[in-house]
LOTORRO-126321 format. One record per residue (C-alpha): residue in one letter; z, x, y negated. Coordinates in steps of 0.5 Angstrom, whole numbers, plus 2048, in hexadecimal, padded with zeros to 3 digits. Layout:
aZXY...
***
This chain:
x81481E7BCx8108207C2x80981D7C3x8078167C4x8028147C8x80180D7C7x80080A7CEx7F98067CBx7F28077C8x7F08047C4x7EB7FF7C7x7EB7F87C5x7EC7F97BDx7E57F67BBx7E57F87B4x7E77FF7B5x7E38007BBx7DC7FE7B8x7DF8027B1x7DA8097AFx7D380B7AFx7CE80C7B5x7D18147B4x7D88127B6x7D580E7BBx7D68127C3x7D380B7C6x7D38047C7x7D47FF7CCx7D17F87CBx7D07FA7C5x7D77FC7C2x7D88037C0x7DC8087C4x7DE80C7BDx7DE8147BCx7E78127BAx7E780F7C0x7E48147C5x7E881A7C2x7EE8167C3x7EE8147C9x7EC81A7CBx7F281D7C7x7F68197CBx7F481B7D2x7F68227D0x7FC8207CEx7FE81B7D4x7FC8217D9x7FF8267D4x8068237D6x8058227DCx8028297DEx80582E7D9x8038357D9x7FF8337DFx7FA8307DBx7F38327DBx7F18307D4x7EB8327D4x7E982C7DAx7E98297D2x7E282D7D1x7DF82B7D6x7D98247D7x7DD8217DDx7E48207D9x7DF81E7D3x7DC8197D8x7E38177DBx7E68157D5x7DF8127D2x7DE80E7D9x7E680B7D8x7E48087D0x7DE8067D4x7E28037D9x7E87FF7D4x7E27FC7D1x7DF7F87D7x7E77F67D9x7E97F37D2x7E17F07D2x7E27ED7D9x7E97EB7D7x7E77E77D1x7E07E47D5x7E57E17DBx7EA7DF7D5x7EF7E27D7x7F47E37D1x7FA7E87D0x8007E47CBx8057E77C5x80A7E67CAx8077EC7CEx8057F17C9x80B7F17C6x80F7F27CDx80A7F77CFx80B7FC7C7x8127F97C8x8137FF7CDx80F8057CCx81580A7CBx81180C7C4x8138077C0x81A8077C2x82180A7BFx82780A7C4x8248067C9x8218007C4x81B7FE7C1x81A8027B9x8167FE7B5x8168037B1x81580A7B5x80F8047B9x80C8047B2x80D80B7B1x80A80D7B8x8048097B7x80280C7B0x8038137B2x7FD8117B7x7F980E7B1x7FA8077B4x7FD8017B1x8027FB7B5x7FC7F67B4x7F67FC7B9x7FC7FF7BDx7FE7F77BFx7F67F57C0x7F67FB7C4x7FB7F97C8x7F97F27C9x7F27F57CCx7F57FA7D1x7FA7F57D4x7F37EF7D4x7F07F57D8x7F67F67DCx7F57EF7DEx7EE7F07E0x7EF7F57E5x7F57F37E8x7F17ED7EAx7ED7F17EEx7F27F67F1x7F77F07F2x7F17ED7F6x7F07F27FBx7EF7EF803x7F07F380Ax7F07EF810x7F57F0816x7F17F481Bx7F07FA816x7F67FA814x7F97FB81Bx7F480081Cx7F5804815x7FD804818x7FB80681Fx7F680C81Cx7FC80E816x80180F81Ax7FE812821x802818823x7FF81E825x803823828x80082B828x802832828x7FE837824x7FC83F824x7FA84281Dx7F584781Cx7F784A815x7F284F811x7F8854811x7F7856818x7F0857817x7F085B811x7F2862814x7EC860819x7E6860813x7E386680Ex7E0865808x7DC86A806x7DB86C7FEx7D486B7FFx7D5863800x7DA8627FAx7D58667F6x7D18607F8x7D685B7F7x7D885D7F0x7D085E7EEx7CE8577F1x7D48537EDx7D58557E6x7D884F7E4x7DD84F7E8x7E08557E5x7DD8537DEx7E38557D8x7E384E7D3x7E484F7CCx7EA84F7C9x7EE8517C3x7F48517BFx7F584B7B9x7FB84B7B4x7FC8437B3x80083F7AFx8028387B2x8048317AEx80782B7B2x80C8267B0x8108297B5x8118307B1x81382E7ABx8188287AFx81D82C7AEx81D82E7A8x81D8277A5x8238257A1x82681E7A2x82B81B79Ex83281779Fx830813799x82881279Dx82C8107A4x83080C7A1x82A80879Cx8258077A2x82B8057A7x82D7FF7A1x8267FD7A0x8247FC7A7x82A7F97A9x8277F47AEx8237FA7B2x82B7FD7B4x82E7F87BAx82D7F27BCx8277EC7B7x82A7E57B5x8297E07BAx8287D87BAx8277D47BFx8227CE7BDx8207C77C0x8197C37C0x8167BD7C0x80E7BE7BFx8097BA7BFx8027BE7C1x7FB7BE7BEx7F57C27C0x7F27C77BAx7EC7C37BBx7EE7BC7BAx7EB7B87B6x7EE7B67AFx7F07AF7B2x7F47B37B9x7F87B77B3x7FA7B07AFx7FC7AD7B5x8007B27B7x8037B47B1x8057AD7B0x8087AD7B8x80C7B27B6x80F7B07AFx8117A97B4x8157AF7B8x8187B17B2x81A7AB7B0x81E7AA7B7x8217B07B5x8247AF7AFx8267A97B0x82A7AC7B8x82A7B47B6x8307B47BCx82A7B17C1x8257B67BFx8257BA7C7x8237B37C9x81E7B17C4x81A7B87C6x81B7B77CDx8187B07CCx8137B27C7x8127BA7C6x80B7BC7CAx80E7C27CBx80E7C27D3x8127C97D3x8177C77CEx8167C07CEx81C7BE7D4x8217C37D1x8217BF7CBx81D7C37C8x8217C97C8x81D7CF7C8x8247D47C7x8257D97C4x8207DE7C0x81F7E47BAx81B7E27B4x8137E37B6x8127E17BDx8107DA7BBx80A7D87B7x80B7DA7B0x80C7D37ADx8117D17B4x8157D87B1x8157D77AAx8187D07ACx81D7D27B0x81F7D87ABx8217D37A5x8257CE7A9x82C7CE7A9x82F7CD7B0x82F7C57B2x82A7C47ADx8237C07AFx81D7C27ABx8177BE7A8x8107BE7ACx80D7C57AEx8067C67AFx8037CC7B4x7FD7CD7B8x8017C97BEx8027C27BAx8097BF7B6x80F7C27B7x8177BF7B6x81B7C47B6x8237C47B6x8277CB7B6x82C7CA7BBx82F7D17BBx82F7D87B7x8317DF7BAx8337E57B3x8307EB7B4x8357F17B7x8337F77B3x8357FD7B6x8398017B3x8378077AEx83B80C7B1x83780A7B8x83180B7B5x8328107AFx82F8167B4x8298127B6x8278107AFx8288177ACx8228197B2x81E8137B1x81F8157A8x81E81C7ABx81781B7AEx8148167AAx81581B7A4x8138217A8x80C81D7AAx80B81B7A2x80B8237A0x8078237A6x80281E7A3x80382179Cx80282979Ex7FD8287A3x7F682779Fx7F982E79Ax7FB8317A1x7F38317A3x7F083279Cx7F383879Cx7F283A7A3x7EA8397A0x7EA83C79Ax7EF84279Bx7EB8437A2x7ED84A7A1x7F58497A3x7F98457A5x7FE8477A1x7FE84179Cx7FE83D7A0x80483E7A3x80783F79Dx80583879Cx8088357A2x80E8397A2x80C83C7A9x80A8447AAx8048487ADx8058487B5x80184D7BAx7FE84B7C0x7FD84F7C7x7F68507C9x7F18497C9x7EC8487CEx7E78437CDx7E883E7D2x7EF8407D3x7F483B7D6x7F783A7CFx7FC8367CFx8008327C9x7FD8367C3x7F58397C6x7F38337C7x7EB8337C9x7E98317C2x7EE8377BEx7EA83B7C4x7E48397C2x7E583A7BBx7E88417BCx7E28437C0x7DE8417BAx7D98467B6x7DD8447B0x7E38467B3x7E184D7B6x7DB84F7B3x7DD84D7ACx7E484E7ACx7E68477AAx7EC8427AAx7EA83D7B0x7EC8357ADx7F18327ADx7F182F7B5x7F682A7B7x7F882C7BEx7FD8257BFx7FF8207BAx8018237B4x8008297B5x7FC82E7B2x7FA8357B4x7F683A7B0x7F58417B3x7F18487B1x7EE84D7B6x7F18547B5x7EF8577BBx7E88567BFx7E58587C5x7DE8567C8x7DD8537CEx7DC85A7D3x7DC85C7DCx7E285F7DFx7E18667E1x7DE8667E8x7E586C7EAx7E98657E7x7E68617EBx7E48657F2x7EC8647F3x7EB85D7F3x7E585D7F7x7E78607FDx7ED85C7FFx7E88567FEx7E2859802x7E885B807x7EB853807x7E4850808x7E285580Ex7EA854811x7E884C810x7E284E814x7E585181Ax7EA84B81Ax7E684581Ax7E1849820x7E884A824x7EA844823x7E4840825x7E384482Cx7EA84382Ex7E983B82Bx7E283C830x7E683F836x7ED839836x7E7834836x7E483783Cx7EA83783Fx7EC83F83Fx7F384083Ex7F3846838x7FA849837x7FC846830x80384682Dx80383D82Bx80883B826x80E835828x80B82E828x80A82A822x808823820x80382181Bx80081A819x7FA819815x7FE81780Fx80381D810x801823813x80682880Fx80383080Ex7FC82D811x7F682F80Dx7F382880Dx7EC82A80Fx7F182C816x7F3827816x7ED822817x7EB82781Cx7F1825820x7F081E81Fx7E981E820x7EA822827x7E881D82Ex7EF81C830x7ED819837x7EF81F83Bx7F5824838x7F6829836x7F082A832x7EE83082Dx7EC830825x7EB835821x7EB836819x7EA83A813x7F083980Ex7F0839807x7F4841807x7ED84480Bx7F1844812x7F0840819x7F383B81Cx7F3839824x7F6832825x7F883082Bx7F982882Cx7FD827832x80081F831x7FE81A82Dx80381482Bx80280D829x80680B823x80C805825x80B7FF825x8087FA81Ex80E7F781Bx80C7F2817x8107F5811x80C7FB812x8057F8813x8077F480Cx8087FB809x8017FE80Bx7FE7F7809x8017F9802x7FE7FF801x7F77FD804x7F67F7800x7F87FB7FAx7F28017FCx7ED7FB7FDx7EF7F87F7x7EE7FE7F3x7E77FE7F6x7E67F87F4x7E87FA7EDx7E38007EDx7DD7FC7F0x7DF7F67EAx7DE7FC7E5x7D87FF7E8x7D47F97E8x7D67F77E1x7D47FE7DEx7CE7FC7E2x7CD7F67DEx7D07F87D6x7CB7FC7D2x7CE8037D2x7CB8087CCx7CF8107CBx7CC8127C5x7CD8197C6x7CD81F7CBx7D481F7CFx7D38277CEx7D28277C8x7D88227C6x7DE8267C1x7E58267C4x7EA8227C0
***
């Protein structure tokens, strides 16, 4: 199974998050700890979120640095204060929504239904229970809740709306003429003297990183999924045993009559009550036919109450425990005894049962061997893990056992450079380790690091090489072209503005325009933005008028306006949309200011140096 990232920290579990000592503490907020695990696990989790959404691309080594480590701090510190402000205004987030939430994270699901087993499985890979996912859930959406009333909250009066539209969607019609580097190179001479210089005064631009060869061996659930073995005889077993996880639960439909008292009700409040509801049952019994009409006139119920208590139809465990357990033992048509809950005295009368539907074994033979497959494969994992590291300690000579072990083998890597891009096995943090004096000088085994969720990576340095300066005949190649570019660029920001100078004194040079072309603030094509500013910031009273500008490639752009459009008319429609989205980015403020002040207010403490954090 690939790796799940769990789309919740763990904000709200109080018991956990106020668990270890002061040296697995990162910081506190008003008091409750942000622990070391904590830290380290959203952190891990960031890594793997842009991991997937970048791929190769990602610079891991962005994880290292006091930005990311305050980014992520600054989010925990931030989910704190949401959940403290939710619970302060009394806001509440019910069952209902936290089992909808979980209900459809695409983890917990086997072909395209919620897998209360694969959910436990999941969750214990992540070394979490259902009781600390679930409160970590509930304490996501009560954070949700805060923010959405301010980003739902956002105000923008008609008038800047208007001119928001007229200033997006203003046309600026011109025509350009490029000054491009290349033009100019053939024009410059760079002598040997200045890229002697150049050479001389920017080491570090030619500085040769360290870098070296390993030989690993790598431990993951994934590597040995394959070779897990699996039964028809297991399939079988667990599909039988778990038969009410395959198709479609048992139903029942139930009506109510209930009659309400407070959880803080006097003794006598709770007699009265119970005897109301015993007169109830009395009626009942006598005219069980008219049990609909008693409970419109009886049932304190206001959602059901008019229904004649029918609350439809619904699966074992959605109702108070003592409501379910009633439900589940009556037979169809029966009325129970006097129930007790925490909402007051129910009556109850099953008025319908649906059976469960399993599917059948055949559909669903492949995906249990999987789930069988998997579960296996992470138990070997958890068995072998602790031994895999061990040895990779003790042994720190060789891999060899290690890999014996785990039934792996000895791979090589291609040259590592410290700090390198490293992708999905040189994580910072196994960088870092193989850089290590142990490592090198020493000739050690690195640890056993985890790179992703069960998966383990210890490698062994074969061949190194210090850190060292390029050759000044490798390096003056490279020079030359840059010297050259920079002196080009000169000579075509120059040209440029004296004929931008000499348009705007109303000379007429000789220069080859390109076609007219329309651009927006919004919408300005291969436009660089900073050229882009200048033809909007550009007094447009009289036309044509000229700017100029430096683009991003080093080359010079004159830009001539020779028109300016107006947008069409405001619709309605139209002005609803921008509305929308001002309302939301005005909204989204309003949020951040809510933040910023309560972070102002809460006692915030880091018990530690950002730098000097450890990766997860």
């Amino acid at each position: 199974m690939v790796l799940i990232i769990l789309p919740f920290a763990l904000w709200g579990v109080d018991s956990y998050n106020n668990a270890g000592d002061e040296a697995d503490t990162v910081g506190t907020v008003d008091g409750e700890k942000i622990t070391k695990y904590q830290f380290d696990n959203a952190m891990r989790q960031q890594q793997d979120r842009l991991r997937q959404q970048l791929g190769d691309q990602l610079d891991v080594s962005i994880f290292d640095t006091a930005e990311m480590k305050r980014a992520v701090i600054d989010n925990i510190i931030g989910q704190r204060l949401l959940v403290k402000g939710g619970l302060e205004a009394g806001l509440a987030v019910t069952d209902q929504q936290v089992a909808s939430v979980i209900g459809e994270i695409e983890a917990f699901k086997n072909g395209g239904n919620f897998d209360k087993n694969l959910y436990r499985d999941v969750l214990s890979r992540q070394n979490l229970t259902p009781l600390m996912f679930e409160a970590s859930v509930r304490s996501d959406l009560l954070g949700q809740q805060v923010q959405a009333t301010y980003e739902q909250n956002g105000y923008v009066s008609d008038r800047v709306v208007d001119n928001v539209i007229h200033l997006n969607e203003q046309q600026r019609l011109v025509r350009t003429v490029l000054f491009p580097i290349s033009k100019y190179k053939g024009q410059v001479d760079v002598d040997a003297a200045a890229i002697q210089a150049y050479y001389e005064q920017n080491p570090q631009e030619f500085e040769v990183p360290e870098r070296v060869k390993v030989e690993y061996v790598r431990f993951s659930v994934e590597g040995i999924l394959p070779a897990m073995d699996i039964s028809k005889d297991e399939v079988r077993q667990y599909y039988e045993n778990r038969l009410s996880d395959y198709g479609t639960p048992e139903e029942r439909r139930a009506a109510h009559i209930l009659i309400t008292v407070n959880a803080d009700a006097t003794q006598d409040e709770k007699d009265a009550a119970l005897s109301k509801a015993e007169a109830v049952l009395s009626q009942v019994k006598l005219n069980p036919e008219k049990f609909a009409e008693l409970a419109k006139t009886h049932s304190q119920d206001s959602g059901s109450a008019s229904n004649g208590g029918d609350l439809g139809y619904f699966e074992r465990g959605m109702m108070v425990k003592e409501f379910d357990d009633s439900v589940f033992s009556l037979k169809e048509g029966d009325i129970s005894e006097i129930v007790r809950s925490d909402f007051g005295y129910h009556i109850i009368k099953l008025l319908g049962v649906k059976p469960s539907n399993p599917i059948p074994f055949d559909e669903v033979r492949e995906e249990i061997a999987g789930s069988l497959r998997q579960q296996k494969a992470s138990a070997e994992f958890a068995e072998l893990a602790e031994q895999f590291s061990n040895i990779v300690y003790e042994q720190s000579d060789t891999l060899i056992s290690a890999a014996e072990l785990v039934g792996g083998e000895v791979l090589q890597s291609e040259w590592l450079s410290k700090g390198m891009m490293g992708g999905e096995l040189w994580t910072p943090l196994m960088l870092q380790e193989i850089f290590s004096d142990d490592v090198i000088k020493d000739k050690r085994n690195t640890p056993a690091i985890e790179i992703s969720a069960n998966d383990l990576l210890a490698a062994r340095v074969l061949e190194y090489q210090p850190a060292s300066l390029k050759p000044f005949e490798d390096a003056s190649k490279a020079i030359r072209a840059k010297l050259e570019s920079r002196q080009a660029a000169e000579l075509a920001v120059k040209r440029g503005k004296e004929v931008v100078q000499q348009l705007q004194n109303g000379e007429n040079p000789k220069l080859d325009w390109d076609a007219l072309r329309s651009i927006t603030r919004s919408e300005y094509g291969s436009f660089d933005l900073s050229v882009t500013r200048k033809i909007f910031q550009a007094n447009v009273a009289e036309l044509p008028q000229y700017v100029g500008s430096k683009t991003l490639s080093g080359d010079y752009l004159v830009v001539r306006i020779d028109e300016v459009k107006e947008g069409d008319a405001i619709s309605e429609e139209k002005r609803d949309s921008y509305v929308q989205q001002l309302r939301k980015m005005t909204g989204d403020e309003m949020a951040k200011a809510y933040l910023l002040l309560a972070n102002e207010q809460a006692d915030i403490s880091l018990k530690i140096s950002l730098e000097e954090t450890a990766q997860p």
